[in-house]
Structure formats: structure tokens, C-alpha cells
VMD Tcl script that draws the C-alpha trace (Angstrom):
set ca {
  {-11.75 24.59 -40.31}
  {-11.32 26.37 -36.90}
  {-14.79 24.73 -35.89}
  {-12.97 21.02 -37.20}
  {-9.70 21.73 -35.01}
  {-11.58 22.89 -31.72}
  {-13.78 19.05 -32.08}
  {-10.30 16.96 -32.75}
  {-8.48 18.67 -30.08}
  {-11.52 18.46 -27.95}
  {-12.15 14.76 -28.85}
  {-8.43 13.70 -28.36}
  {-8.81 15.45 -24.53}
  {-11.60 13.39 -24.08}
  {-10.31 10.25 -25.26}
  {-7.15 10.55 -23.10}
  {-9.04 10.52 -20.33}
  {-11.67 7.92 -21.25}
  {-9.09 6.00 -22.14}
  {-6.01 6.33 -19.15}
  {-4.27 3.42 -18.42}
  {-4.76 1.93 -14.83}
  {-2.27 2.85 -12.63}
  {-1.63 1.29 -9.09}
  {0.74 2.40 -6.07}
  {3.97 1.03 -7.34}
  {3.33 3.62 -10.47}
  {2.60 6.88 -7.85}
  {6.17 9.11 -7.47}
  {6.73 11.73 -4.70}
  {5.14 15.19 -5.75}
  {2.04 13.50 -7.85}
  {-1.19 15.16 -7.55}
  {-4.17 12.84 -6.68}
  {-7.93 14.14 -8.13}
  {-11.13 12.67 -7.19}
  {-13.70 12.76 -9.32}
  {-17.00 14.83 -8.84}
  {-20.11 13.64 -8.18}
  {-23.29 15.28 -8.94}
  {-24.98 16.33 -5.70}
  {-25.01 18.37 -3.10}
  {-21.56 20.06 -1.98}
  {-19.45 18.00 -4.58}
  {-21.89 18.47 -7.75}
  {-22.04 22.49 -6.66}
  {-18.92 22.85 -6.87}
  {-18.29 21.03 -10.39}
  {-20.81 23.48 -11.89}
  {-19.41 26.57 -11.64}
  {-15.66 24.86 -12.17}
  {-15.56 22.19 -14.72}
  {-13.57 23.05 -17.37}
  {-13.66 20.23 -19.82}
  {-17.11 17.93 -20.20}
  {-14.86 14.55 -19.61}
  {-12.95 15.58 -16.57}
  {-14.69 16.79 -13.48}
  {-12.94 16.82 -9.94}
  {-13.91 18.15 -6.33}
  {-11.36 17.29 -4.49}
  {-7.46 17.12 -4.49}
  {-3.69 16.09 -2.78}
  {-0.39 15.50 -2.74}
  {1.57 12.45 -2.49}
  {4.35 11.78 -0.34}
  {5.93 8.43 -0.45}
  {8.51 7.15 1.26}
  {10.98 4.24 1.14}
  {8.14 1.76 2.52}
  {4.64 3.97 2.90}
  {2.48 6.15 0.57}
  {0.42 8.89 1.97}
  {-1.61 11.68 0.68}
  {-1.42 15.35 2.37}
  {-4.65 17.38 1.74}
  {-7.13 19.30 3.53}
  {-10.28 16.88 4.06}
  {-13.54 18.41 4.69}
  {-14.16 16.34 7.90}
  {-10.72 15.68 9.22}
  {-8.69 19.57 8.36}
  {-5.24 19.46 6.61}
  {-3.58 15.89 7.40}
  {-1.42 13.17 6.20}
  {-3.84 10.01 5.53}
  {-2.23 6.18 4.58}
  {-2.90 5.96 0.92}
  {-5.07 2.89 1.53}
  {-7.25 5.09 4.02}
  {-7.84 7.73 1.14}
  {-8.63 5.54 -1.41}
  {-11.17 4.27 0.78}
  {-12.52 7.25 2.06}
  {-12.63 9.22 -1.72}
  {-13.62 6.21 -3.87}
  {-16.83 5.45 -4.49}
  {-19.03 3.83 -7.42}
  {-19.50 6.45 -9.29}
  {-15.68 8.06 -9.56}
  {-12.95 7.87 -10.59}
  {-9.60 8.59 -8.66}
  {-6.92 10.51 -11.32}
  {-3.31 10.87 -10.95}
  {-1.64 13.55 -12.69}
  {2.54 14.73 -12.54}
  {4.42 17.86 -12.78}
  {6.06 18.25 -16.05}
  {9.73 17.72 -15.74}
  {11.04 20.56 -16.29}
  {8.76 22.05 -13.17}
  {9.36 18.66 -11.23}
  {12.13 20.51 -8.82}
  {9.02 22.47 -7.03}
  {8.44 18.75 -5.60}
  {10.73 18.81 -2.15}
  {9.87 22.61 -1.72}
  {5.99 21.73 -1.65}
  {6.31 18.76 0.39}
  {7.94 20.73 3.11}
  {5.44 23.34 2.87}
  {2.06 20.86 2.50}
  {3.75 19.47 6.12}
  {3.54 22.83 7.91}
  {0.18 23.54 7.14}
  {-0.83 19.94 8.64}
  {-2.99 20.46 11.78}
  {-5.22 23.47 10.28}
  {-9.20 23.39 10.13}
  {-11.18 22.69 7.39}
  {-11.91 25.86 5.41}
  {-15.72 26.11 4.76}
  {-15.98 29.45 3.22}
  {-13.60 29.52 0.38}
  {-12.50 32.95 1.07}
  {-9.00 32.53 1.42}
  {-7.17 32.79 4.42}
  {-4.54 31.70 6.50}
  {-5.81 29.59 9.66}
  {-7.73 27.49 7.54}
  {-7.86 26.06 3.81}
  {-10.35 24.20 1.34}
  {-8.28 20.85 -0.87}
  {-7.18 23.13 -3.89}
  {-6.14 26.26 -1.69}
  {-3.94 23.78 0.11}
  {-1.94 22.68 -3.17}
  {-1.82 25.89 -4.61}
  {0.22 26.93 -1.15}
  {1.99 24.12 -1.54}
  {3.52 24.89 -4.73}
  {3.26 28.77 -4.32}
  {6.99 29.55 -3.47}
  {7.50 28.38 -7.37}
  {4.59 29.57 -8.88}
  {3.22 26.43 -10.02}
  {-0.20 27.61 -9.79}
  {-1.98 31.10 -10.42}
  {-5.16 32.21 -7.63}
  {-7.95 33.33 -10.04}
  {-11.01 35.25 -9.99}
  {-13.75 32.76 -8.75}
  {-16.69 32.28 -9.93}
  {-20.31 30.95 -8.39}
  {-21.89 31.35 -11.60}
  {-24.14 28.34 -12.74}
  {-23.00 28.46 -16.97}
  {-26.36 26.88 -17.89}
  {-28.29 30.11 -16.57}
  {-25.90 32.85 -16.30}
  {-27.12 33.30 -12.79}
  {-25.62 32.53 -9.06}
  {-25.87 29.06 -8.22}
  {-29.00 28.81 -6.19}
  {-26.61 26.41 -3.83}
  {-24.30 28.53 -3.40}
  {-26.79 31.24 -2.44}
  {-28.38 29.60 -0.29}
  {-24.82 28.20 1.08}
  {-23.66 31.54 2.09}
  {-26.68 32.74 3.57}
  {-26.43 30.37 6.11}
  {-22.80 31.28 7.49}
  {-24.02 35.50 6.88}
  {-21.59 35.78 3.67}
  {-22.42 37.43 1.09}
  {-21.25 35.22 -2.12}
  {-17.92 35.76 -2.92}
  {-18.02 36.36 -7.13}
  {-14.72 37.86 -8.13}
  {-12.43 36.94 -5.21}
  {-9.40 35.31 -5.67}
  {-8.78 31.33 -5.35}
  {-8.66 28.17 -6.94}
  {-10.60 24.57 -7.60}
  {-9.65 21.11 -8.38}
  {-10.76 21.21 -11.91}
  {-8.82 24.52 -12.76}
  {-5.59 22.93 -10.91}
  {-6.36 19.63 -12.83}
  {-6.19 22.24 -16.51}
  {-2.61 23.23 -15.87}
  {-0.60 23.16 -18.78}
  {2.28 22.18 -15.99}
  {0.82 18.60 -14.96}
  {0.27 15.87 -17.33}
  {-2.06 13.04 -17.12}
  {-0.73 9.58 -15.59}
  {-3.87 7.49 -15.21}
  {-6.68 6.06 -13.12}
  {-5.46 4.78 -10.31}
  {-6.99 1.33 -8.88}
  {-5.78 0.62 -5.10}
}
mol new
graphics top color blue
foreach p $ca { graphics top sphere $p radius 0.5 }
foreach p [lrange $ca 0 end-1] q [lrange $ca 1 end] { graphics top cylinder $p $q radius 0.2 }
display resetview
């Protein structure tokens, strides 16, 4: 029976994100969180590896949407361009490819009040560098570090133990080995910090959709 409730459970998660409704920018509110969807090489399949949590939903990247009276933006940390606040339109263009998907997800609302709070603090920590380690610090952050910062003055989101760990071999990611032995670092198993896909798990955020620009 237990075995029967895990697969419906498991099948209905999948289905609800098969199945999202299309959503476009006159849907989007201020506060939502924007995920792109992983793909399956290099840095961006890595990284979805040791983090996926569910087999149907698999992100590497991640922000926070700000919209105003008459503009939409998103405020993340991008890999090649540090912590900014991009156009909507130049996001979309710059995340969305063939092969992903671009998911919109909402604070439940009885957490919804974080939304001004994180806004104000995503906006301070424009300007900052790209972080390429991971290890968590403050002159630089990686996409999910960013959010979770964002929302930390309401504990929206928990740092966890992080894990390089490739679950089909039990064994360090042999990118991620080879990753940190080319900035000196040994890998960093264990120390706190966050990803996309466990952000994306929250039982605080609910799903909205795909969105289509």
C-alpha cells in the first residue's frame, strides 16, 4: 500500500508539471520565482546530477521578478554578467533554448509578505561578481545563493549540507572533481548552500506554469 501511495503521489507531481498551463507576462506578479530548466551537459547537466530532486523537474538556474507599473525584469546572479536586473524579454532570450523549459513558481500566501523585503534586498546585492566556487560568501554569489539572501531576513529558505555526489555511483562527480582542481579547491561535500532544484522543492512556493514570452 505504502509502495501504491509513494507511485500516485509521485505520478500526480509529475503530471502537474507535464501538464502546467502556459503562462505569459501579463500572468507573472511581483515576488515570483523564475526556474530554467537544466540541460544535460557540461556546467548545467553537473549540476542537475547531484541536485535533482524529482525525475520530472530539473532546474540550473533561478530569479526573481520585479515588475513594475509598465516593465518586467528579473534580478539574479548570471554566470556571465554577476548579480543584475535584466528586461524580462532579454532573459527569456538569453535562458530559453530548445530543449527547456522556463517555470514560474509563487510564494504561498500566507508567506507572500517576504515579497517587498526580498526585493529590496535582491537590489543591494546588484553589482556583485559571479560566484564560481559555490562556497558561500559575501562579495560574490551563484543564482540560488542569491534568492536564498533574498528571502533570508524571513526565512523562506533553509542553506543545506551540499552535496557533489553523483547518486548513480555513490562517488564524487568526476566534473566536479575535476572542476575544483582547476581553481586549487578541494570539493566542498558537506558545506552549507543551496540549488535551484532544492529551492524549486519548497513546500512554500507553488507551481504557476510554463511561461511562453
Amino acid at each position: 500500500m505504502k509502495r501504491l501511495f509513494l507511485f500516485v503521489v509521485g505520478f500526480l507531481m509529475l503530471s502537474s508539471y507535464v501538464n502546467a498551463q502556459t503562462i505569459t507576462l501579463r500572468d507573472l506578479k511581483n515576488g515570483d520565482l523564475i526556474f530554467v530548466g537544466a540541460e544535460k551537459a557540461n556546467l548545467s547537466g553537473a549540476i542537475n546530477r547531484v541536485t535533482q530532486k524529482r525525475d520530472a523537474i530539473a532546474f540550473d538556474h533561478i530569479g526573481i521578478i520585479e515588475k513594475s507599473a509598465d516593465s518586467i525584469f528579473v534580478l539574479h546572479a548570471s554566470s556571465k554578467k554577476g548579480s543584475i536586473r535584466e528586461n524580462m524579454q532579454a532573459f527569456y532570450q538569453a535562458e530559453k533554448t530548445a530543449d527547456n523549459k522556463i517555470v514560474v513558481y509563487r510564494l504561498k500566501n500566507n508567506f507572500d509578505q517576504a515579497i517587498p523585503d526580498a526585493i529590496l534586498s535582491a537590489k543591494k546585492m546588484l553589482g556583485k561578481p559571479y560566484n564560481r566556487t559555490y562556497i558561500l560568501n559575501d562579495s560574490s554569489y551563484y543564482c540560488s545563493d542569491f534568492i536564498e539572501r533574498c528571502f533570508r531576513k524571513n526565512q523562506i529558505f533553509a542553506l543545506e549540507p551540499m552535496t557533489f555526489i553523483n547518486p548513480k555511483t555513490g562517488k564524487p562527480d568526476d566534473f566536479w572533481i575535476e572542476f575544483y582542481k582547476k581553481q586549487n579547491l578541494e570539493v566542498p561535500e558537506g558545506k552549507l548552500g543551496c540549488n535551484p532544484n532544492g529551492l524549486a522543492a519548497s513546500n512554500k512556493l507553488f507551481l504557476i506554469g510554463n511561461f511562453i514570452n
